[in-house]
N, C-alpha and C positions, 0 to 999 in steps of 0.2 A: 836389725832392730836394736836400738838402742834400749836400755832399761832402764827404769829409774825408778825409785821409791815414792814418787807422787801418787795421792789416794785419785788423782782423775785416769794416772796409768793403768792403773789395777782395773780401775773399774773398765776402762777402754779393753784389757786382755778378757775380760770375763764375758763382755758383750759380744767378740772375738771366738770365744773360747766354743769346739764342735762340741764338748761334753756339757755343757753350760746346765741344759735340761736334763742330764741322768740321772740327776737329784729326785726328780718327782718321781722315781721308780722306787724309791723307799719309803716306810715308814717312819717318821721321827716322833718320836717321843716330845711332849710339850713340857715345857718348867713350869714354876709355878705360876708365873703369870700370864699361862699360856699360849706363850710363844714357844715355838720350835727350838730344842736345845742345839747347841752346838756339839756334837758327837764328835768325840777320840777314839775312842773304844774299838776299832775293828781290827783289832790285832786280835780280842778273842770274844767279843762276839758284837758284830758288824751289826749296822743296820738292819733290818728283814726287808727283805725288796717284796714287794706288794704283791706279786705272782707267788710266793711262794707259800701262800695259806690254799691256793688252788690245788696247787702242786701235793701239799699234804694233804688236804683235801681228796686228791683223785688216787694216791695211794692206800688211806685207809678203806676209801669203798672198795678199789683190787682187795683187799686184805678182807672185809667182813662179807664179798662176795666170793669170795677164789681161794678161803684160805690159804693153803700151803703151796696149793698151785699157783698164787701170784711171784713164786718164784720163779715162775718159767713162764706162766702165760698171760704177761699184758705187755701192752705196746712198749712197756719199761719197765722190762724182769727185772727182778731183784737180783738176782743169782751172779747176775755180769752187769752191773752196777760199775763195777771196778771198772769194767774193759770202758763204757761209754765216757768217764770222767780222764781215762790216761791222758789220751792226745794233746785237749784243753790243757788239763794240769802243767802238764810238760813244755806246752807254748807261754802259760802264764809262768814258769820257774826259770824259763830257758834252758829248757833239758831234753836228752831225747826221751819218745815215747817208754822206750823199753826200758829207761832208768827208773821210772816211776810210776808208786801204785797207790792211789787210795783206798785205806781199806779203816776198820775200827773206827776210835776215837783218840784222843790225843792221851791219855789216863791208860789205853791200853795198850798202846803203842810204846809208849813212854814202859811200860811193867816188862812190855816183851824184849824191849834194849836193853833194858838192865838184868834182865834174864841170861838173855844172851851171853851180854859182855862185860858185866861188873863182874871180877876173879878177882876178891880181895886178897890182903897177903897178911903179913902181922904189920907191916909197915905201912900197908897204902891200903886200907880199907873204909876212911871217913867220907861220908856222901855230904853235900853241901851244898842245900837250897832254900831259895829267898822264901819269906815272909815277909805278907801271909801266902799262902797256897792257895788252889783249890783243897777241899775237903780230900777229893778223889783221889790228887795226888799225894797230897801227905799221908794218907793212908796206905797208898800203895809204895811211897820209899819209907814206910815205918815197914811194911809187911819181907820190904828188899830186906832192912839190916835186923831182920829177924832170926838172918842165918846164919848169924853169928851171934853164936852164945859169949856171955859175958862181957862185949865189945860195947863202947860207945858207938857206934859208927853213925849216927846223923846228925847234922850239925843244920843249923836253923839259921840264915842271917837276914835282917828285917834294915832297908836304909831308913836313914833319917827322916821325919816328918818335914816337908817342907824346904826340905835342903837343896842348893843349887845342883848337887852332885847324884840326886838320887838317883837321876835316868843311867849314869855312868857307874853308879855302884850297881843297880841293877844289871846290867850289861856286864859286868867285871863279874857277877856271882851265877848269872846265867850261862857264861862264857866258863866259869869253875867247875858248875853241876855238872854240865856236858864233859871236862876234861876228866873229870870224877869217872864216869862213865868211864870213859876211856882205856883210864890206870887201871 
């Protein structure tokens, strides 16, 4: 197949395309003139796929019938949550099963790394992330560089409004926080 930037190409790959209807399994939010927006966003937080109000739905009735026992006794214990999402996980990352766990949220996950492995020193202890944040997480790397009296150690950087480079400064300060980490 040849490719070519013509709008009749596109439109021939889309009519083509097996995931073409996966679409209608989401919720879209409408703009103001009530059409359906065009969504970026699912790097953190995706569309809602339209089963998944059921879904909550059938856990809080486990939950306000079973309390404490809906961790062990419904068709989808809580308890081992973890074990049923590994497999998936692992084929969606390209990892083995046994490399990987879901577990928390991203805010706590994120506090237990830097628990772990942030060992400042007098020379390398500034932490270094974009703006703005979540709320969660700037309170959780302000609560890190708490344990160091008298240190500046967090440093805040915010790209340009508008700027052709922001996605790559982003990536550049994303790619710093995690080396931060590291040091």
């Amino acid at each position: 197949m040849t490719f070519s930037s013509d709008e009749n190409f596109a439109r021939q790959l889309d009519r083509e395309d097996p995931l073409r209807n996966f679409g209608e399994k989401f919720s879209v939010p409408l703009g103001k003139d009530d059409k359906p927006v065009i969504y970026f966003a699912g790097n953190s937080l995706g569309l809602m796929p339209k089963s998944a109000r059921q879904i909550v739905d059938d856990e809080l009735d486990n939950w306000a019938s079973l309390g404490v026992d809906a961790h062990h006794a419904t068709g989808t214990p809580w308890y081992s949550y973890h074990e049923a999402l590994r497999e998936p996980t692992a084929r969606l990352i390209g990892a083995n099963s046994l490399e990987v766990i879901c577990m928390n949220s991203l805010t706590v996950n994120l506090h237990l790394m830097m628990a772990t492995f942030y060992r400042p020193t007098k020379s390398r202890f500034k932490i270094l992330m974009e703006e703005p944040a979540l709320p969660t997480q700037l309170r959780r790397s302000l609560f890190i560089t708490d344990w160091i009296p008298g240190m500046r150690s967090f440093w805040r950087a915010r790209a340009k409004a508008n700027s052709p480079c922001a996605r790559k400064t982003f990536s550049i300060l994303s790619t710093s926080m995690l080396m931060t980490l590291q040091w």
